[in-house]
C-alpha positions in Angstrom: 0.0 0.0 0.0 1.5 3.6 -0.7 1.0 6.1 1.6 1.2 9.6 1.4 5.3 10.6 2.9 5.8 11.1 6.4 2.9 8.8 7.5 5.0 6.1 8.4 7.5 8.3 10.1 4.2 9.9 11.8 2.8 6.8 12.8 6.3 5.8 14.8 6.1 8.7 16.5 2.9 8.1 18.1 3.9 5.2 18.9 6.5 6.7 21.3 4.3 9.8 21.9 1.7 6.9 23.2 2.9 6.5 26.3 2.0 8.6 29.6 5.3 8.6 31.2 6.9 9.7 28.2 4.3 12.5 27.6 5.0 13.7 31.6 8.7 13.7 30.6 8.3 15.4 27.7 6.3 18.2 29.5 8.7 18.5 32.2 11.5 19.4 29.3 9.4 21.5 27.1 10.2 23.9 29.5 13.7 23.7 30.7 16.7 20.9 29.8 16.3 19.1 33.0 18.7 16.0 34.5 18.0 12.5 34.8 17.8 13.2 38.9 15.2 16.1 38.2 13.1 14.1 36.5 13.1 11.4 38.4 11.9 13.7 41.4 9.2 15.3 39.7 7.8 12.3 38.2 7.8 10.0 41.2 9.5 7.4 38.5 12.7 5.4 39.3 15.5 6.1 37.9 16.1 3.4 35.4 12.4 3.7 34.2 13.3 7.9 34.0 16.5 6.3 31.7 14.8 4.0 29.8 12.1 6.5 28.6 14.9 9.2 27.8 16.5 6.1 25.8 13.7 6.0 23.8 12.9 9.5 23.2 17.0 9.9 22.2 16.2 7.2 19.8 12.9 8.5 18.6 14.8 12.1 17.9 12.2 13.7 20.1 15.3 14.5 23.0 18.5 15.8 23.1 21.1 15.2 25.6 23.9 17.7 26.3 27.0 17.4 28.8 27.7 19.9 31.6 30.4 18.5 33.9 29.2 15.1 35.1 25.2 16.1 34.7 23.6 15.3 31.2 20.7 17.6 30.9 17.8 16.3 28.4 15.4 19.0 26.4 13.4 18.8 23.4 14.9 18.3 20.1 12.3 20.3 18.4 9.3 22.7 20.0 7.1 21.1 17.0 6.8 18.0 19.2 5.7 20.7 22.2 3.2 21.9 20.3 1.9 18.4 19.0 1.8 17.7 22.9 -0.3 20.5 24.0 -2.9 20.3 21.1 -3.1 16.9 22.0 -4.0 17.6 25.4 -6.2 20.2 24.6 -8.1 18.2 22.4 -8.5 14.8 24.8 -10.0 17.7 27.2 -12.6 18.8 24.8 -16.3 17.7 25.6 -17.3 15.3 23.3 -20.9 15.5 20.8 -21.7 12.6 23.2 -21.1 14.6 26.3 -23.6 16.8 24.8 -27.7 15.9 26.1 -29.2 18.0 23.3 -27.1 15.7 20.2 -28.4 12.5 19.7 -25.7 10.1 18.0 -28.2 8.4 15.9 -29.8 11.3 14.8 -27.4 12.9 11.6 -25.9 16.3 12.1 -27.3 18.8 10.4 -26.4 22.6 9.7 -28.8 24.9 10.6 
């Protein structure tokens, strides 16, 4: 099947992007490059599970890790994957047509 390019590469990423822990990680970083250590104490997370997500982030090119004496500090590769995170936020905390009493699912949409 041919797909349109990028979809594949789009589908991996949500794969990765799937995953809560990840999400929280890649929150806490969207704002500031942050150390295995900080993360690890805002998340409540061990610290091999904090590694192993970074690990696959660093592998997913959605994280960068950068040196500074013996701390490694991890931030976003790229604010487009910030962005992607927010609107997907924002969107899971949108009502829904069937939170809405007045739409009836089996009745079509119409526009008035």
């Amino acid at each position: 099947m041919d797909t349109e390019p990028g979809l594949a590469e789009a589908a991996e990423l949500f794969k990765v992007l799937g995953n809560a822990s990840r999400l929280t990680i890649l929150r806490i970083i969207g704002d500031d490059s942050s150390t295995v250590g900080a993360l690890v104490a805002a998340t409540g997370m061990s610290q091999p599970l904090v590694s192993q997500h970074l690990r696959t982030l660093r592998h997913a090119g959605l994280v960068t890790a950068s040196r500074s004496g013996k701390e490694i500090g991890y931030r976003l590769a790229d604010l487009h994957v910030a962005h992607v995170i927010a609107d997907a936020v924002t969107h899971a905390q949108e009502p829904t047509l069937s939170d809405d009493p007045d739409i009836h699912l089996d009745t079509p949409l119409t526009r008035e």
